[in-house]
VOPASE-922737 format. One line per 8 residues: number of its first residue (from 1); their letters; for each residue z, y, x of N, C-alpha, C. Coordinates in steps of 0.02 Angstrom, whole numbers, always signed. Example, Ala and Ser with C-alpha at 12.3 -4.5 7.8 and 13.67 -1.06 7.14 Angstrom:
VOPASE-922737
1) AS) +390 -284 +660 +390 -225 +615 +390 -165 +660; +354 -112 +642 +357 -53 +684 +394 +2 +645
***
This chain:
VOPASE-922737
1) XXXXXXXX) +0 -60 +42 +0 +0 +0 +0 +62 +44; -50 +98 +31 -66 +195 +77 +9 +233 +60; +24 +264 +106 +77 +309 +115 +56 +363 +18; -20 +373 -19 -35 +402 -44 -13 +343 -100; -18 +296 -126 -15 +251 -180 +61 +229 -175; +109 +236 -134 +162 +249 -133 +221 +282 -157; +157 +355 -148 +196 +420 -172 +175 +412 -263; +123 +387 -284 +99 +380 -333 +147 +346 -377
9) XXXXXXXX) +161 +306 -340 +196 +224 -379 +293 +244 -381; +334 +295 -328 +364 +332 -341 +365 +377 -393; +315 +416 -394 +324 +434 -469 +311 +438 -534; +280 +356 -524 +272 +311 -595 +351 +285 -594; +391 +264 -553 +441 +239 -572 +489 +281 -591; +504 +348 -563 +565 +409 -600 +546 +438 -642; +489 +443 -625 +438 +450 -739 +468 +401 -783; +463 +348 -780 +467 +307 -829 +559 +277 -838
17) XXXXXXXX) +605 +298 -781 +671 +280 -791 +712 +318 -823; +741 +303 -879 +788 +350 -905 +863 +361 -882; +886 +336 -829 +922 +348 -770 +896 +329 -709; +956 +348 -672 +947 +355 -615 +920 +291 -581; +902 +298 -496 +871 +245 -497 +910 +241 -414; +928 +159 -384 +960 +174 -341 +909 +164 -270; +933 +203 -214 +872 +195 -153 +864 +136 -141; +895 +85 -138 +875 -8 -120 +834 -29 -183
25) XXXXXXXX) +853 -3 -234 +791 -38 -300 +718 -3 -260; +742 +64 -239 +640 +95 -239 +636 +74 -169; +671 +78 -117 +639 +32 -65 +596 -61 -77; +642 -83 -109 +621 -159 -146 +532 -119 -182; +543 -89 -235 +479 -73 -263 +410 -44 -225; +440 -12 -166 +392 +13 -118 +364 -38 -78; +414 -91 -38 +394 -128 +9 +419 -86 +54; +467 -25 +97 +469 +8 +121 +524 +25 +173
33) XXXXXXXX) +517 +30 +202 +595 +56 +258 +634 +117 +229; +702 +126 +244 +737 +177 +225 +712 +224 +235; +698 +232 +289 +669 +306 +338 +615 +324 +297; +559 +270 +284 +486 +304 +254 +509 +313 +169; +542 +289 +159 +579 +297 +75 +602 +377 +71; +633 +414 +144 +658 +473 +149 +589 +529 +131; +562 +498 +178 +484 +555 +211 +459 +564 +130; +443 +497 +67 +415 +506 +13 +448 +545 -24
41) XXXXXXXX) +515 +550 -31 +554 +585 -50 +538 +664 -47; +546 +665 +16 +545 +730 +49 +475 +751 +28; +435 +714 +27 +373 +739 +14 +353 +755 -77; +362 +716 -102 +370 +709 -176 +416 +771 -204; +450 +771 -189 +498 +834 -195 +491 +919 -160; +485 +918 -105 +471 +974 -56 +388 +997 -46; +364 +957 -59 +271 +972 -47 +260 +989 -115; +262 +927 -132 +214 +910 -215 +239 +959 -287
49) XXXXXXXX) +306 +976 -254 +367 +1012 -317 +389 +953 -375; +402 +909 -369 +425 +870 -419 +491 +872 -442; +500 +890 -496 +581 +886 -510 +643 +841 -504; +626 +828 -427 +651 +767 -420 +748 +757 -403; +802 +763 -433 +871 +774 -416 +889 +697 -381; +959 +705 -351 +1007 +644 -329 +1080 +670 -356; +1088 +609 -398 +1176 +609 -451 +1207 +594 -356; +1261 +663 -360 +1312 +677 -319 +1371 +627 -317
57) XXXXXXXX) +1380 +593 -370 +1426 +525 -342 +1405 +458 -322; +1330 +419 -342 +1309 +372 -336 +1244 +379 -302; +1212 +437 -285 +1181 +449 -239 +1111 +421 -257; +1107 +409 -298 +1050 +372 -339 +979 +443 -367; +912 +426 -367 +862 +468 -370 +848 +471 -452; +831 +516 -490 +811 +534 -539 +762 +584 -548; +722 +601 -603 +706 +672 -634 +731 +711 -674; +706 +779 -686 +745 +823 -727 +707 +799 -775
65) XXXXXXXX) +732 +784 -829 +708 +785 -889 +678 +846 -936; +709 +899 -907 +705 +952 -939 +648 +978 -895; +617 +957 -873 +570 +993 -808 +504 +930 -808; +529 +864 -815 +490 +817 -790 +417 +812 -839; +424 +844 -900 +365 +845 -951 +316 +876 -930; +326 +906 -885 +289 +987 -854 +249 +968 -784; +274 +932 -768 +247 +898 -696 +202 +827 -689; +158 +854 -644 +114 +793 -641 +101 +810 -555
73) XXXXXXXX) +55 +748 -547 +40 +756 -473 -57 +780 -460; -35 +822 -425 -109 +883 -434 -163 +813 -396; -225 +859 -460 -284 +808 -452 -290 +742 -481; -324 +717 -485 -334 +647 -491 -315 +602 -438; -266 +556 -408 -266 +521 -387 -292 +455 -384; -341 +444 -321 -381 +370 -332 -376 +354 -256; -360 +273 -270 -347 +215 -210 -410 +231 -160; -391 +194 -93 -481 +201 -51 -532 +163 -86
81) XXXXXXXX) -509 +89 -129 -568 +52 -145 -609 +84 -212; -566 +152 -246 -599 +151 -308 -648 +238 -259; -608 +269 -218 -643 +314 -197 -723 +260 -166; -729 +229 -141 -777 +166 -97 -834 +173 -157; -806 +130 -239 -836 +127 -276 -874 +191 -321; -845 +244 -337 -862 +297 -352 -923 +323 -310; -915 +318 -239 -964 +347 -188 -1037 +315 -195; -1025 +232 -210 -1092 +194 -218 -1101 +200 -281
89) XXXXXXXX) -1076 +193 -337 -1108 +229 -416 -1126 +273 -407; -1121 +319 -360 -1141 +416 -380 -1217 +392 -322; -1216 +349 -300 -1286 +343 -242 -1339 +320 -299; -1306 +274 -337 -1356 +227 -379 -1384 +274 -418; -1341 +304 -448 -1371 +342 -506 -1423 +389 -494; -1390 +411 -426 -1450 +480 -397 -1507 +440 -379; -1519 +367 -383 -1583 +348 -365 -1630 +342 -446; -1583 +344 -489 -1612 +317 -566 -1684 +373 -582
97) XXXXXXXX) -1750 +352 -613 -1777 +368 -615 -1776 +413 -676; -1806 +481 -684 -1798 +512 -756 -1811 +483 -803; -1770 +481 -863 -1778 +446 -926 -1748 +461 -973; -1729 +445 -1044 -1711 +487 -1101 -1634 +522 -1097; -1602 +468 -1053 -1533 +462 -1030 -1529 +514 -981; -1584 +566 -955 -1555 +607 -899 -1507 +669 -903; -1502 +667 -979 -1449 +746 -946 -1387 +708 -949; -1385 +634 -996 -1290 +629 -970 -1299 +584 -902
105) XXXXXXXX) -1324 +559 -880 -1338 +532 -834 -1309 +604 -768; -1359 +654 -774 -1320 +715 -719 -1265 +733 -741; -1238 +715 -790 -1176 +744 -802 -1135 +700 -768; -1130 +631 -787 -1087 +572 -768 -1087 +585 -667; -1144 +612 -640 -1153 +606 -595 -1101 +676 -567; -1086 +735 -576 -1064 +795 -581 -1006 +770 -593; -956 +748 -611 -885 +712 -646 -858 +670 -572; -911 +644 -549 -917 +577 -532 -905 +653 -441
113) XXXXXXXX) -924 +678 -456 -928 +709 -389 -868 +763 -380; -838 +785 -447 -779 +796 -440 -743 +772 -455; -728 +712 -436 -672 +682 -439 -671 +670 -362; -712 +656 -338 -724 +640 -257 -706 +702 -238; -721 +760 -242 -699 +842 -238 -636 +833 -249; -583 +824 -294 -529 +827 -308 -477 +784 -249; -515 +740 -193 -488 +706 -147 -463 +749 -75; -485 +802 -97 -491 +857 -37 -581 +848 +10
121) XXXXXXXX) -631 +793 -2 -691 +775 +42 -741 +850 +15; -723 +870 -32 -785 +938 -23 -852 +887 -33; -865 +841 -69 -922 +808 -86 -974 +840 -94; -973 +891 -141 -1022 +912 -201 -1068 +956 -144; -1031 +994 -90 -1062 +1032 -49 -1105 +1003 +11; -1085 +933 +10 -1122 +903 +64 -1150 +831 +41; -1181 +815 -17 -1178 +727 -36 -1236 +715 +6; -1256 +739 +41 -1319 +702 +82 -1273 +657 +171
129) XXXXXXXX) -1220 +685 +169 -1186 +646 +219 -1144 +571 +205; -1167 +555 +160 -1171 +473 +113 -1217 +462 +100; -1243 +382 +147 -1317 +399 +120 -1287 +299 +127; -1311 +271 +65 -1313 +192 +25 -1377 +174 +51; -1396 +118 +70 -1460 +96 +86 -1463 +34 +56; -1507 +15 -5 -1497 -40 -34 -1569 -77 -8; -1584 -91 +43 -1664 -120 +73 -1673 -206 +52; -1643 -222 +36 -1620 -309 +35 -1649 -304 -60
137) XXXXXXXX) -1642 -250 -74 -1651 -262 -182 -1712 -261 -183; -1730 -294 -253 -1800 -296 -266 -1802 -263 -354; -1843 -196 -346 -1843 -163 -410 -1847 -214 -476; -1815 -202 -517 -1843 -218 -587 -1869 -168 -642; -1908 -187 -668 -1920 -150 -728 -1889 -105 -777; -1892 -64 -778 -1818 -19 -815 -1857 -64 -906; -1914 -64 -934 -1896 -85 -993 -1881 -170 -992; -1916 -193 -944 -1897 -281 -940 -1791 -282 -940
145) XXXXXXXX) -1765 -221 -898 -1711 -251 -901 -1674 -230 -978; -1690 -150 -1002 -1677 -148 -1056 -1668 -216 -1121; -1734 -219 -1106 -1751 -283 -1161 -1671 -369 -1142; -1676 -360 -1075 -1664 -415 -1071 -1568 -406 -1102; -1547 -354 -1075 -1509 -314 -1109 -1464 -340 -1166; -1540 -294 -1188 -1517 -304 -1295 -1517 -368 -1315; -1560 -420 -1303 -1551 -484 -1315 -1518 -520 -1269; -1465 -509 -1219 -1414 -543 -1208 -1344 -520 -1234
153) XXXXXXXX) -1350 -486 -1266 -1291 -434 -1287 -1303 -463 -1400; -1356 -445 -1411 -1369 -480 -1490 -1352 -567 -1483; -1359 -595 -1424 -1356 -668 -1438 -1408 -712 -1459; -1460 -683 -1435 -1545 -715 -1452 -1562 -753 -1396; -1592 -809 -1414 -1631 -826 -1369 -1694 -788 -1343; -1724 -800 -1303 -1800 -782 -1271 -1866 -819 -1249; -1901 -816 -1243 -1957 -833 -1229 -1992 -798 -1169; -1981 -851 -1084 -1987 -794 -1036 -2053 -843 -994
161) XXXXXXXX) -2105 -792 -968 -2148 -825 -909 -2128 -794 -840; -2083 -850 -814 -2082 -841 -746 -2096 -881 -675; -2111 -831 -634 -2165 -857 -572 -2094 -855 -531; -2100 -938 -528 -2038 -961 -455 -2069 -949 -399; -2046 -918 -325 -2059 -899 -272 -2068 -975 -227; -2023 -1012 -239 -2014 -1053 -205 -2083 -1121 -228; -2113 -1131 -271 -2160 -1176 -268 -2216 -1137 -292; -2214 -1077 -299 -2263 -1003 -302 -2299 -1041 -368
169) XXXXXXXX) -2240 -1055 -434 -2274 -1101 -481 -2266 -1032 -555; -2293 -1035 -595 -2266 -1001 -668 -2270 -1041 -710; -2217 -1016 -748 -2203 -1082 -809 -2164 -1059 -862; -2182 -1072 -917 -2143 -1034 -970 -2099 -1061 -1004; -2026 -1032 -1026 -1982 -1059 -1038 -1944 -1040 -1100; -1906 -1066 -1118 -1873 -1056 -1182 -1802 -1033 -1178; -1757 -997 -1171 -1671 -1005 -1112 -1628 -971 -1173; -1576 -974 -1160 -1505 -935 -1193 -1463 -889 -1139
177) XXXXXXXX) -1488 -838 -1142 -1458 -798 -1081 -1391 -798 -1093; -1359 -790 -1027 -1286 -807 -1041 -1253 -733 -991; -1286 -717 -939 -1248 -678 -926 -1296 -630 -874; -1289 -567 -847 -1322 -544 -796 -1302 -553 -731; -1301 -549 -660 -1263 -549 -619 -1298 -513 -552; -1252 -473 -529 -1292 -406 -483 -1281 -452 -424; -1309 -491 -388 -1289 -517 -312 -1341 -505 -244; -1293 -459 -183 -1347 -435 -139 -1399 -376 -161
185) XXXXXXXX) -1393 -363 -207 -1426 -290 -238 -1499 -299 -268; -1469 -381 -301 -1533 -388 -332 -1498 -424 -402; -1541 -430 -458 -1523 -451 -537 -1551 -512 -518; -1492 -568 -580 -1513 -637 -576 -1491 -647 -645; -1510 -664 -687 -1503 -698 -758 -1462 -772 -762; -1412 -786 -780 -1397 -854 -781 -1400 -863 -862; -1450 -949 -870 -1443 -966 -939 -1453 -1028 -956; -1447 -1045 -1013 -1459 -1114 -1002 -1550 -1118 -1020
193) XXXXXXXX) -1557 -1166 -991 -1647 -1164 -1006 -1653 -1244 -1047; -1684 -1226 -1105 -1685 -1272 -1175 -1757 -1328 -1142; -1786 -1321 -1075 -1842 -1355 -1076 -1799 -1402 -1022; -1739 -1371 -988 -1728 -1421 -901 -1663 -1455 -941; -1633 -1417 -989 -1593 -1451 -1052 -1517 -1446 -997; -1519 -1374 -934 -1477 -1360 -906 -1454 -1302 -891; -1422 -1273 -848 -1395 -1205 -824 -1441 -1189 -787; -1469 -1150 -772 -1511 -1102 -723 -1516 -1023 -714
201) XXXXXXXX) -1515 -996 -653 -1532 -936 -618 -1591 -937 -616; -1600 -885 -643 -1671 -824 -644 -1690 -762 -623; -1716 -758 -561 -1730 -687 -528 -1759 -635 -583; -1717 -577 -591 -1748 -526 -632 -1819 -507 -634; -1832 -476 -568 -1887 -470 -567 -1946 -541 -538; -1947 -587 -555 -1979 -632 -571 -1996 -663 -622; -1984 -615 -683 -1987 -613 -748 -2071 -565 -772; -2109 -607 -803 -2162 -554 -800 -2177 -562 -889
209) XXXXXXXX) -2145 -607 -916 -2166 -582 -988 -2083 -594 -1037; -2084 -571 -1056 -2020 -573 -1093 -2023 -553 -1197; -2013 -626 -1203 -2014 -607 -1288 -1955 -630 -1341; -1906 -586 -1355 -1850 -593 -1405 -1884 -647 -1453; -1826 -720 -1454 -1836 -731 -1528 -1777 -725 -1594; -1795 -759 -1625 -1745 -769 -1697 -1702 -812 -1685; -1705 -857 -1645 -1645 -904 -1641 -1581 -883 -1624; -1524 -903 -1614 -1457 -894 -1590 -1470 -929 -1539
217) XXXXXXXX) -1441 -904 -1480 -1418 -917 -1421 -1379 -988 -1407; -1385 -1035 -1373 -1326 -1086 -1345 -1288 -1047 -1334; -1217 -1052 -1356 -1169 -1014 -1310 -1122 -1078 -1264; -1114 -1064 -1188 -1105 -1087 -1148 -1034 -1077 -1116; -985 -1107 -1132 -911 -1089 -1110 -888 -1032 -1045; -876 -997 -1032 -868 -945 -960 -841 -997 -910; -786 -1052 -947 -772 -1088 -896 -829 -1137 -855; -866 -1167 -893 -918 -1209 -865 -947 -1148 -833
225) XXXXXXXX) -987 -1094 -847 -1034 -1042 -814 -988 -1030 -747; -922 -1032 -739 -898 -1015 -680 -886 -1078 -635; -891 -1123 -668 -889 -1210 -626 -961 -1218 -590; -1025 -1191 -646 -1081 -1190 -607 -1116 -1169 -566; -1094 -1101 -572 -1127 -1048 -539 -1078 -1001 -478; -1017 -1011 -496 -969 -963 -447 -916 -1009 -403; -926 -1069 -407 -878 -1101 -357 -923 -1134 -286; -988 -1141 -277 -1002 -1152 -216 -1044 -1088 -183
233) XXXXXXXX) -1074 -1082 -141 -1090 -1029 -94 -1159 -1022 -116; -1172 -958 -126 -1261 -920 -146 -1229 -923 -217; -1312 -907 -236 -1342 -876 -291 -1362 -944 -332; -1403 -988 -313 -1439 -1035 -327 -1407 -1105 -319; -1327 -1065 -331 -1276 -1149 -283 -1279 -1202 -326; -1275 -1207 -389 -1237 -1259 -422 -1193 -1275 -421; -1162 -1350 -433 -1098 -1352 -450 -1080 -1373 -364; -990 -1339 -342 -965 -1349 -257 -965 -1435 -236
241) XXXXXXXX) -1022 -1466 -229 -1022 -1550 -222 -986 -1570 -133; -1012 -1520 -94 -988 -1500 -46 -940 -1460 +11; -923 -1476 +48 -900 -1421 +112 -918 -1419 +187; -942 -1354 +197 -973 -1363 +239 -915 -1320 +294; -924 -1371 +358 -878 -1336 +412 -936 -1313 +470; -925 -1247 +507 -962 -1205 +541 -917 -1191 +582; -937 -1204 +656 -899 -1147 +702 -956 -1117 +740; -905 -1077 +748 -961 -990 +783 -921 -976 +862
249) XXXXXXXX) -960 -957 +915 -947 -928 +972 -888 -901 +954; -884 -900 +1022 -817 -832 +1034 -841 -766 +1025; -893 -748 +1051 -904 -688 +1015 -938 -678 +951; -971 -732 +934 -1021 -712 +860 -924 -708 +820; -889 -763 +837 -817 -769 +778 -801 -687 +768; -821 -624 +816 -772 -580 +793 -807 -543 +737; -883 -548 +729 -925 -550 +649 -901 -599 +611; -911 -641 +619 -891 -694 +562 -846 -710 +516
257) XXXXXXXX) -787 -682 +574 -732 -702 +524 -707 -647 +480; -743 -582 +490 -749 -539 +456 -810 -506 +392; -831 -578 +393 -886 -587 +319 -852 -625 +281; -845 -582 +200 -838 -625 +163 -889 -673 +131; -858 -730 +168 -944 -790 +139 -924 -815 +65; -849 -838 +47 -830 -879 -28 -766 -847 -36; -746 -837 -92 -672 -848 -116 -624 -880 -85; -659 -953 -75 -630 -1005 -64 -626 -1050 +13
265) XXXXXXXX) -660 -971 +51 -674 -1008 +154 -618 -1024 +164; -598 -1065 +231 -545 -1073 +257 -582 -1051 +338; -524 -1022 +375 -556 -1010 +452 -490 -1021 +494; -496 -1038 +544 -446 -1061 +587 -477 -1023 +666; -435 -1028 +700 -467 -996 +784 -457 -1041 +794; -505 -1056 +875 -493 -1111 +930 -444 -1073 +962; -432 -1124 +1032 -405 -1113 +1086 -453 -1067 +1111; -515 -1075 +1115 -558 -1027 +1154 -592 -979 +1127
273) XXXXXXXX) -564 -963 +1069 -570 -899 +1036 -643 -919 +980; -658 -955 +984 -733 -995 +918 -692 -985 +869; -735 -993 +806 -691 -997 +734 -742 -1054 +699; -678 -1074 +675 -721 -1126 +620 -702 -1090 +563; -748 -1123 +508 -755 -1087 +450 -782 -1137 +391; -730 -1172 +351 -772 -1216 +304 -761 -1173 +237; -816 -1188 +186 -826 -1178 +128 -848 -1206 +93; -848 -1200 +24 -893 -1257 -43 -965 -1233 -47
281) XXXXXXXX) -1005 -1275 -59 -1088 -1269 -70 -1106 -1343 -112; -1159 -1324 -156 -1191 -1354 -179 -1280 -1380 -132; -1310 -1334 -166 -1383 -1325 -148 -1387 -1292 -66; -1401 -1313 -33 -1392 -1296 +43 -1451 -1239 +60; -1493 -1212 +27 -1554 -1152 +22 -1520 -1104 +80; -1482 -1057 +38 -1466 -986 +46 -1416 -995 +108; -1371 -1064 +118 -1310 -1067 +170 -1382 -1070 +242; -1405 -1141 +224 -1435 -1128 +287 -1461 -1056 +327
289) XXXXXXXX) -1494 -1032 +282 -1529 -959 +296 -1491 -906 +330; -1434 -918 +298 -1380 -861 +318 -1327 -887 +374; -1333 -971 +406 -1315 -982 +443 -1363 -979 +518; -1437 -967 +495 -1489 -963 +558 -1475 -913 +575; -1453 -840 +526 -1447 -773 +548 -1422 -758 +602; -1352 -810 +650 -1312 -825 +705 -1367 -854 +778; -1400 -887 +727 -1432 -914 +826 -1385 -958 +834; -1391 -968 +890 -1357 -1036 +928 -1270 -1033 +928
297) XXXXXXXX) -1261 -954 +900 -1184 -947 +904 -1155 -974 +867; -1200 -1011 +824 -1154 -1047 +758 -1197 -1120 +770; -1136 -1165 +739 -1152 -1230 +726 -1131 -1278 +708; -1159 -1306 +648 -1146 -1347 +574 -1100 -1392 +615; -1041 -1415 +616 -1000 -1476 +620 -1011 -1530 +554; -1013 -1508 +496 -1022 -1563 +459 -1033 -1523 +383; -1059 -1545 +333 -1080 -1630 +344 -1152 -1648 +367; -1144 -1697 +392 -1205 -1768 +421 -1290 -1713 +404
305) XXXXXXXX) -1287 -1722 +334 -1348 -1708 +309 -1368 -1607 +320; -1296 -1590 +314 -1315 -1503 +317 -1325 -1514 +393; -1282 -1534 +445 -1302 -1519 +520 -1377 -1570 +540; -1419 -1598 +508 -1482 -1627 +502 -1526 -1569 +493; -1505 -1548 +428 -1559 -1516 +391 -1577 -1421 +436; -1520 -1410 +481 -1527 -1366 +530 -1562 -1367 +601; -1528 -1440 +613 -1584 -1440 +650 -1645 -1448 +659; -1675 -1485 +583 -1753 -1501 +558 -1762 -1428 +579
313) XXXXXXXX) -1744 -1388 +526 -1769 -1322 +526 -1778 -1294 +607; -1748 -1277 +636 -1745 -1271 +709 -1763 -1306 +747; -1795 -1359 +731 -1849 -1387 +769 -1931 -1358 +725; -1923 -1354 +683 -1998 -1326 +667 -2004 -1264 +694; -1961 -1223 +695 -1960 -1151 +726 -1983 -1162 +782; -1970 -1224 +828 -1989 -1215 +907 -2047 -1244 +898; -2081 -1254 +855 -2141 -1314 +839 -2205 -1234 +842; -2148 -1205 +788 -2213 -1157 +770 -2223 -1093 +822
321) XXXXXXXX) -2177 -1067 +864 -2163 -1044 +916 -2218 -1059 +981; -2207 -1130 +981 -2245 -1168 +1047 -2325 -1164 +1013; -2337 -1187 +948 -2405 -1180 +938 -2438 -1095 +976; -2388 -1047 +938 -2419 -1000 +944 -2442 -984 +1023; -2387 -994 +1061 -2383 -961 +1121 -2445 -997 +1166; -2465 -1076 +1117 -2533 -1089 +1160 -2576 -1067 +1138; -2579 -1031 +1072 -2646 -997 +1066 -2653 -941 +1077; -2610 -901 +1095 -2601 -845 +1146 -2646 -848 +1221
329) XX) -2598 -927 +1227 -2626 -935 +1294 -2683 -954 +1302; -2730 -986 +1259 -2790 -1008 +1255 -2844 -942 +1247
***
């Protein structure tokens, strides 16, 4: 907890006590040492002006009641992660293209910038010194997502033609959208699809025809949708059938162990400073990919078939490598 969410949480607690309150209860409530319990004090009281008294026989902290209606703590106060979040909504929006929504749209954006103003950062005078780079997303359609929208929100099924990347196939399908999901700064549809008679992920923009029908939707438990889709690693995981253990260099470990890869990693140090790192996976696609990103600093310990299927891959790389470099040389 910030020396600032401290002072916050201090005076949520003499706000809300109708006596006094003793210094070992608000040290316990702070997490805090005597000494820094003093400084909030001192500060809460002497900086901020809070009507803050101590009963002369029990030595215990209170407010004036007669004063305390009147007092608040100047500005809006917000944590670093919601200041973090505010900063990347106010990026997104300034990228939104004009549309019927634009004057509350600048408004939301103006609010959004003083409140960041209200932190003491002077935002509004400088927002070009925040600059979000979302290069990894792939646009979607502002009416494809609309649409997709309204009929996941009414509870309709759809009628969608989409072109899979991966066998560069199109095929049209029948699904019950179940939910949207923003991952890596790109849209993925999870639903059940009435033709595979299962759960499936759908790249947004790999959606090229989209038609509402009359039917009602499958509705699909949140618990199963989170058994399928959110307990092994990626986008495209399925259900966690696996765990995969990885250790990384001594130096790649001091990246690594500072990515969040799952919920659910476990990482340990060596003696020689490597880190291992196991996690749940289903579909091995997206792990492999994001485990080549390392190079040789990383490497699959198990299982059998994932430390196979890396090195297949990494042997075709040197396959296609060596071709080239003889036709270079030729």
């Amino acid at each position: 907890m910030s020396r600032r969410e401290k002072l916050y949480h201090l005076h949520d607690i003499l706000r809300q006590r109708r006596t006094p309150v003793s210094r070992q209860h608000l040290m316990e409530e702070l997490g805090c040492s005597q000494a820094t319990l003093y400084r909030l004090i001192a500060e809460l009281r002497d900086v901020l002006g809070a009507p803050l008294e101590q009963d002369p026989e029990s030595r215990h902290y209170f407010y004036d009641r007669s004063l305390a209606g009147n007092f608040e703590l100047p500005g809006l106060w917000i944590s670093p992660e919601e200041l973090q979040a505010l900063l990347t909504a106010r990026q997104i929006l300034s990228n939104v293209q004009p549309g019927l929504l634009q004057d509350e749209l600048d408004q939301l954006q103006q609010r959004m910038s003083q409140l960041i103003d209200a932190e003491g950062i002077d935002f509004s005078a400088h927002p070009e010194r925040v600059h979000i780079r979302h290069d990894a997303g792939r646009p979607v359609p502002g009416r494809l997502f609309e649409d997709l929208l309204r009929t996941l929100f009414a509870g309709r099924r759809i009628r969608i033609r989409y072109h899979g990347r991966r066998r560069d196939a199109v095929s049209d399908r029948e699904i019950s959208p179940q939910r949207l999901t923003s991952y890596r700064d790109r849209w993925y549809l999870d639903a059940w699809c009435h033709q595979a008679e299962g759960l499936r992920s759908f790249a947004v923009e790999r959606i090229t025809e989209l038609t509402p029908l009359d039917d009602a939707s499958e509705r699909i438990a949140p618990e199963q949708l989170h058994g399928h889709f959110d307990q092994a690693y990626g986008i495209f995981s399925g259900p966690a059938e696996h765990t995969a253990e990885i250790r990384f260099s001594a130096e790649a470990a001091r990246w690594a162990a500072e990515e969040h890869w799952h919920p659910e990693q476990r990482t340990s140090f060596e003696a020689d400073g490597s880190l291992r790192l196991s996690l749940p996976f289903g579909s091995s696609r997206e792990l492999v990919m994001d485990i080549l990103r390392y190079g040789a600093d990383a490497e699959v310990i198990a299982p059998d078939f994932l430390r196979e299927k890396l090195a297949s891959e990494i042997a075709s790389m040197q396959q296609a490598y060596a071709t080239s470099a003889r036709a270079d040389g030729g």
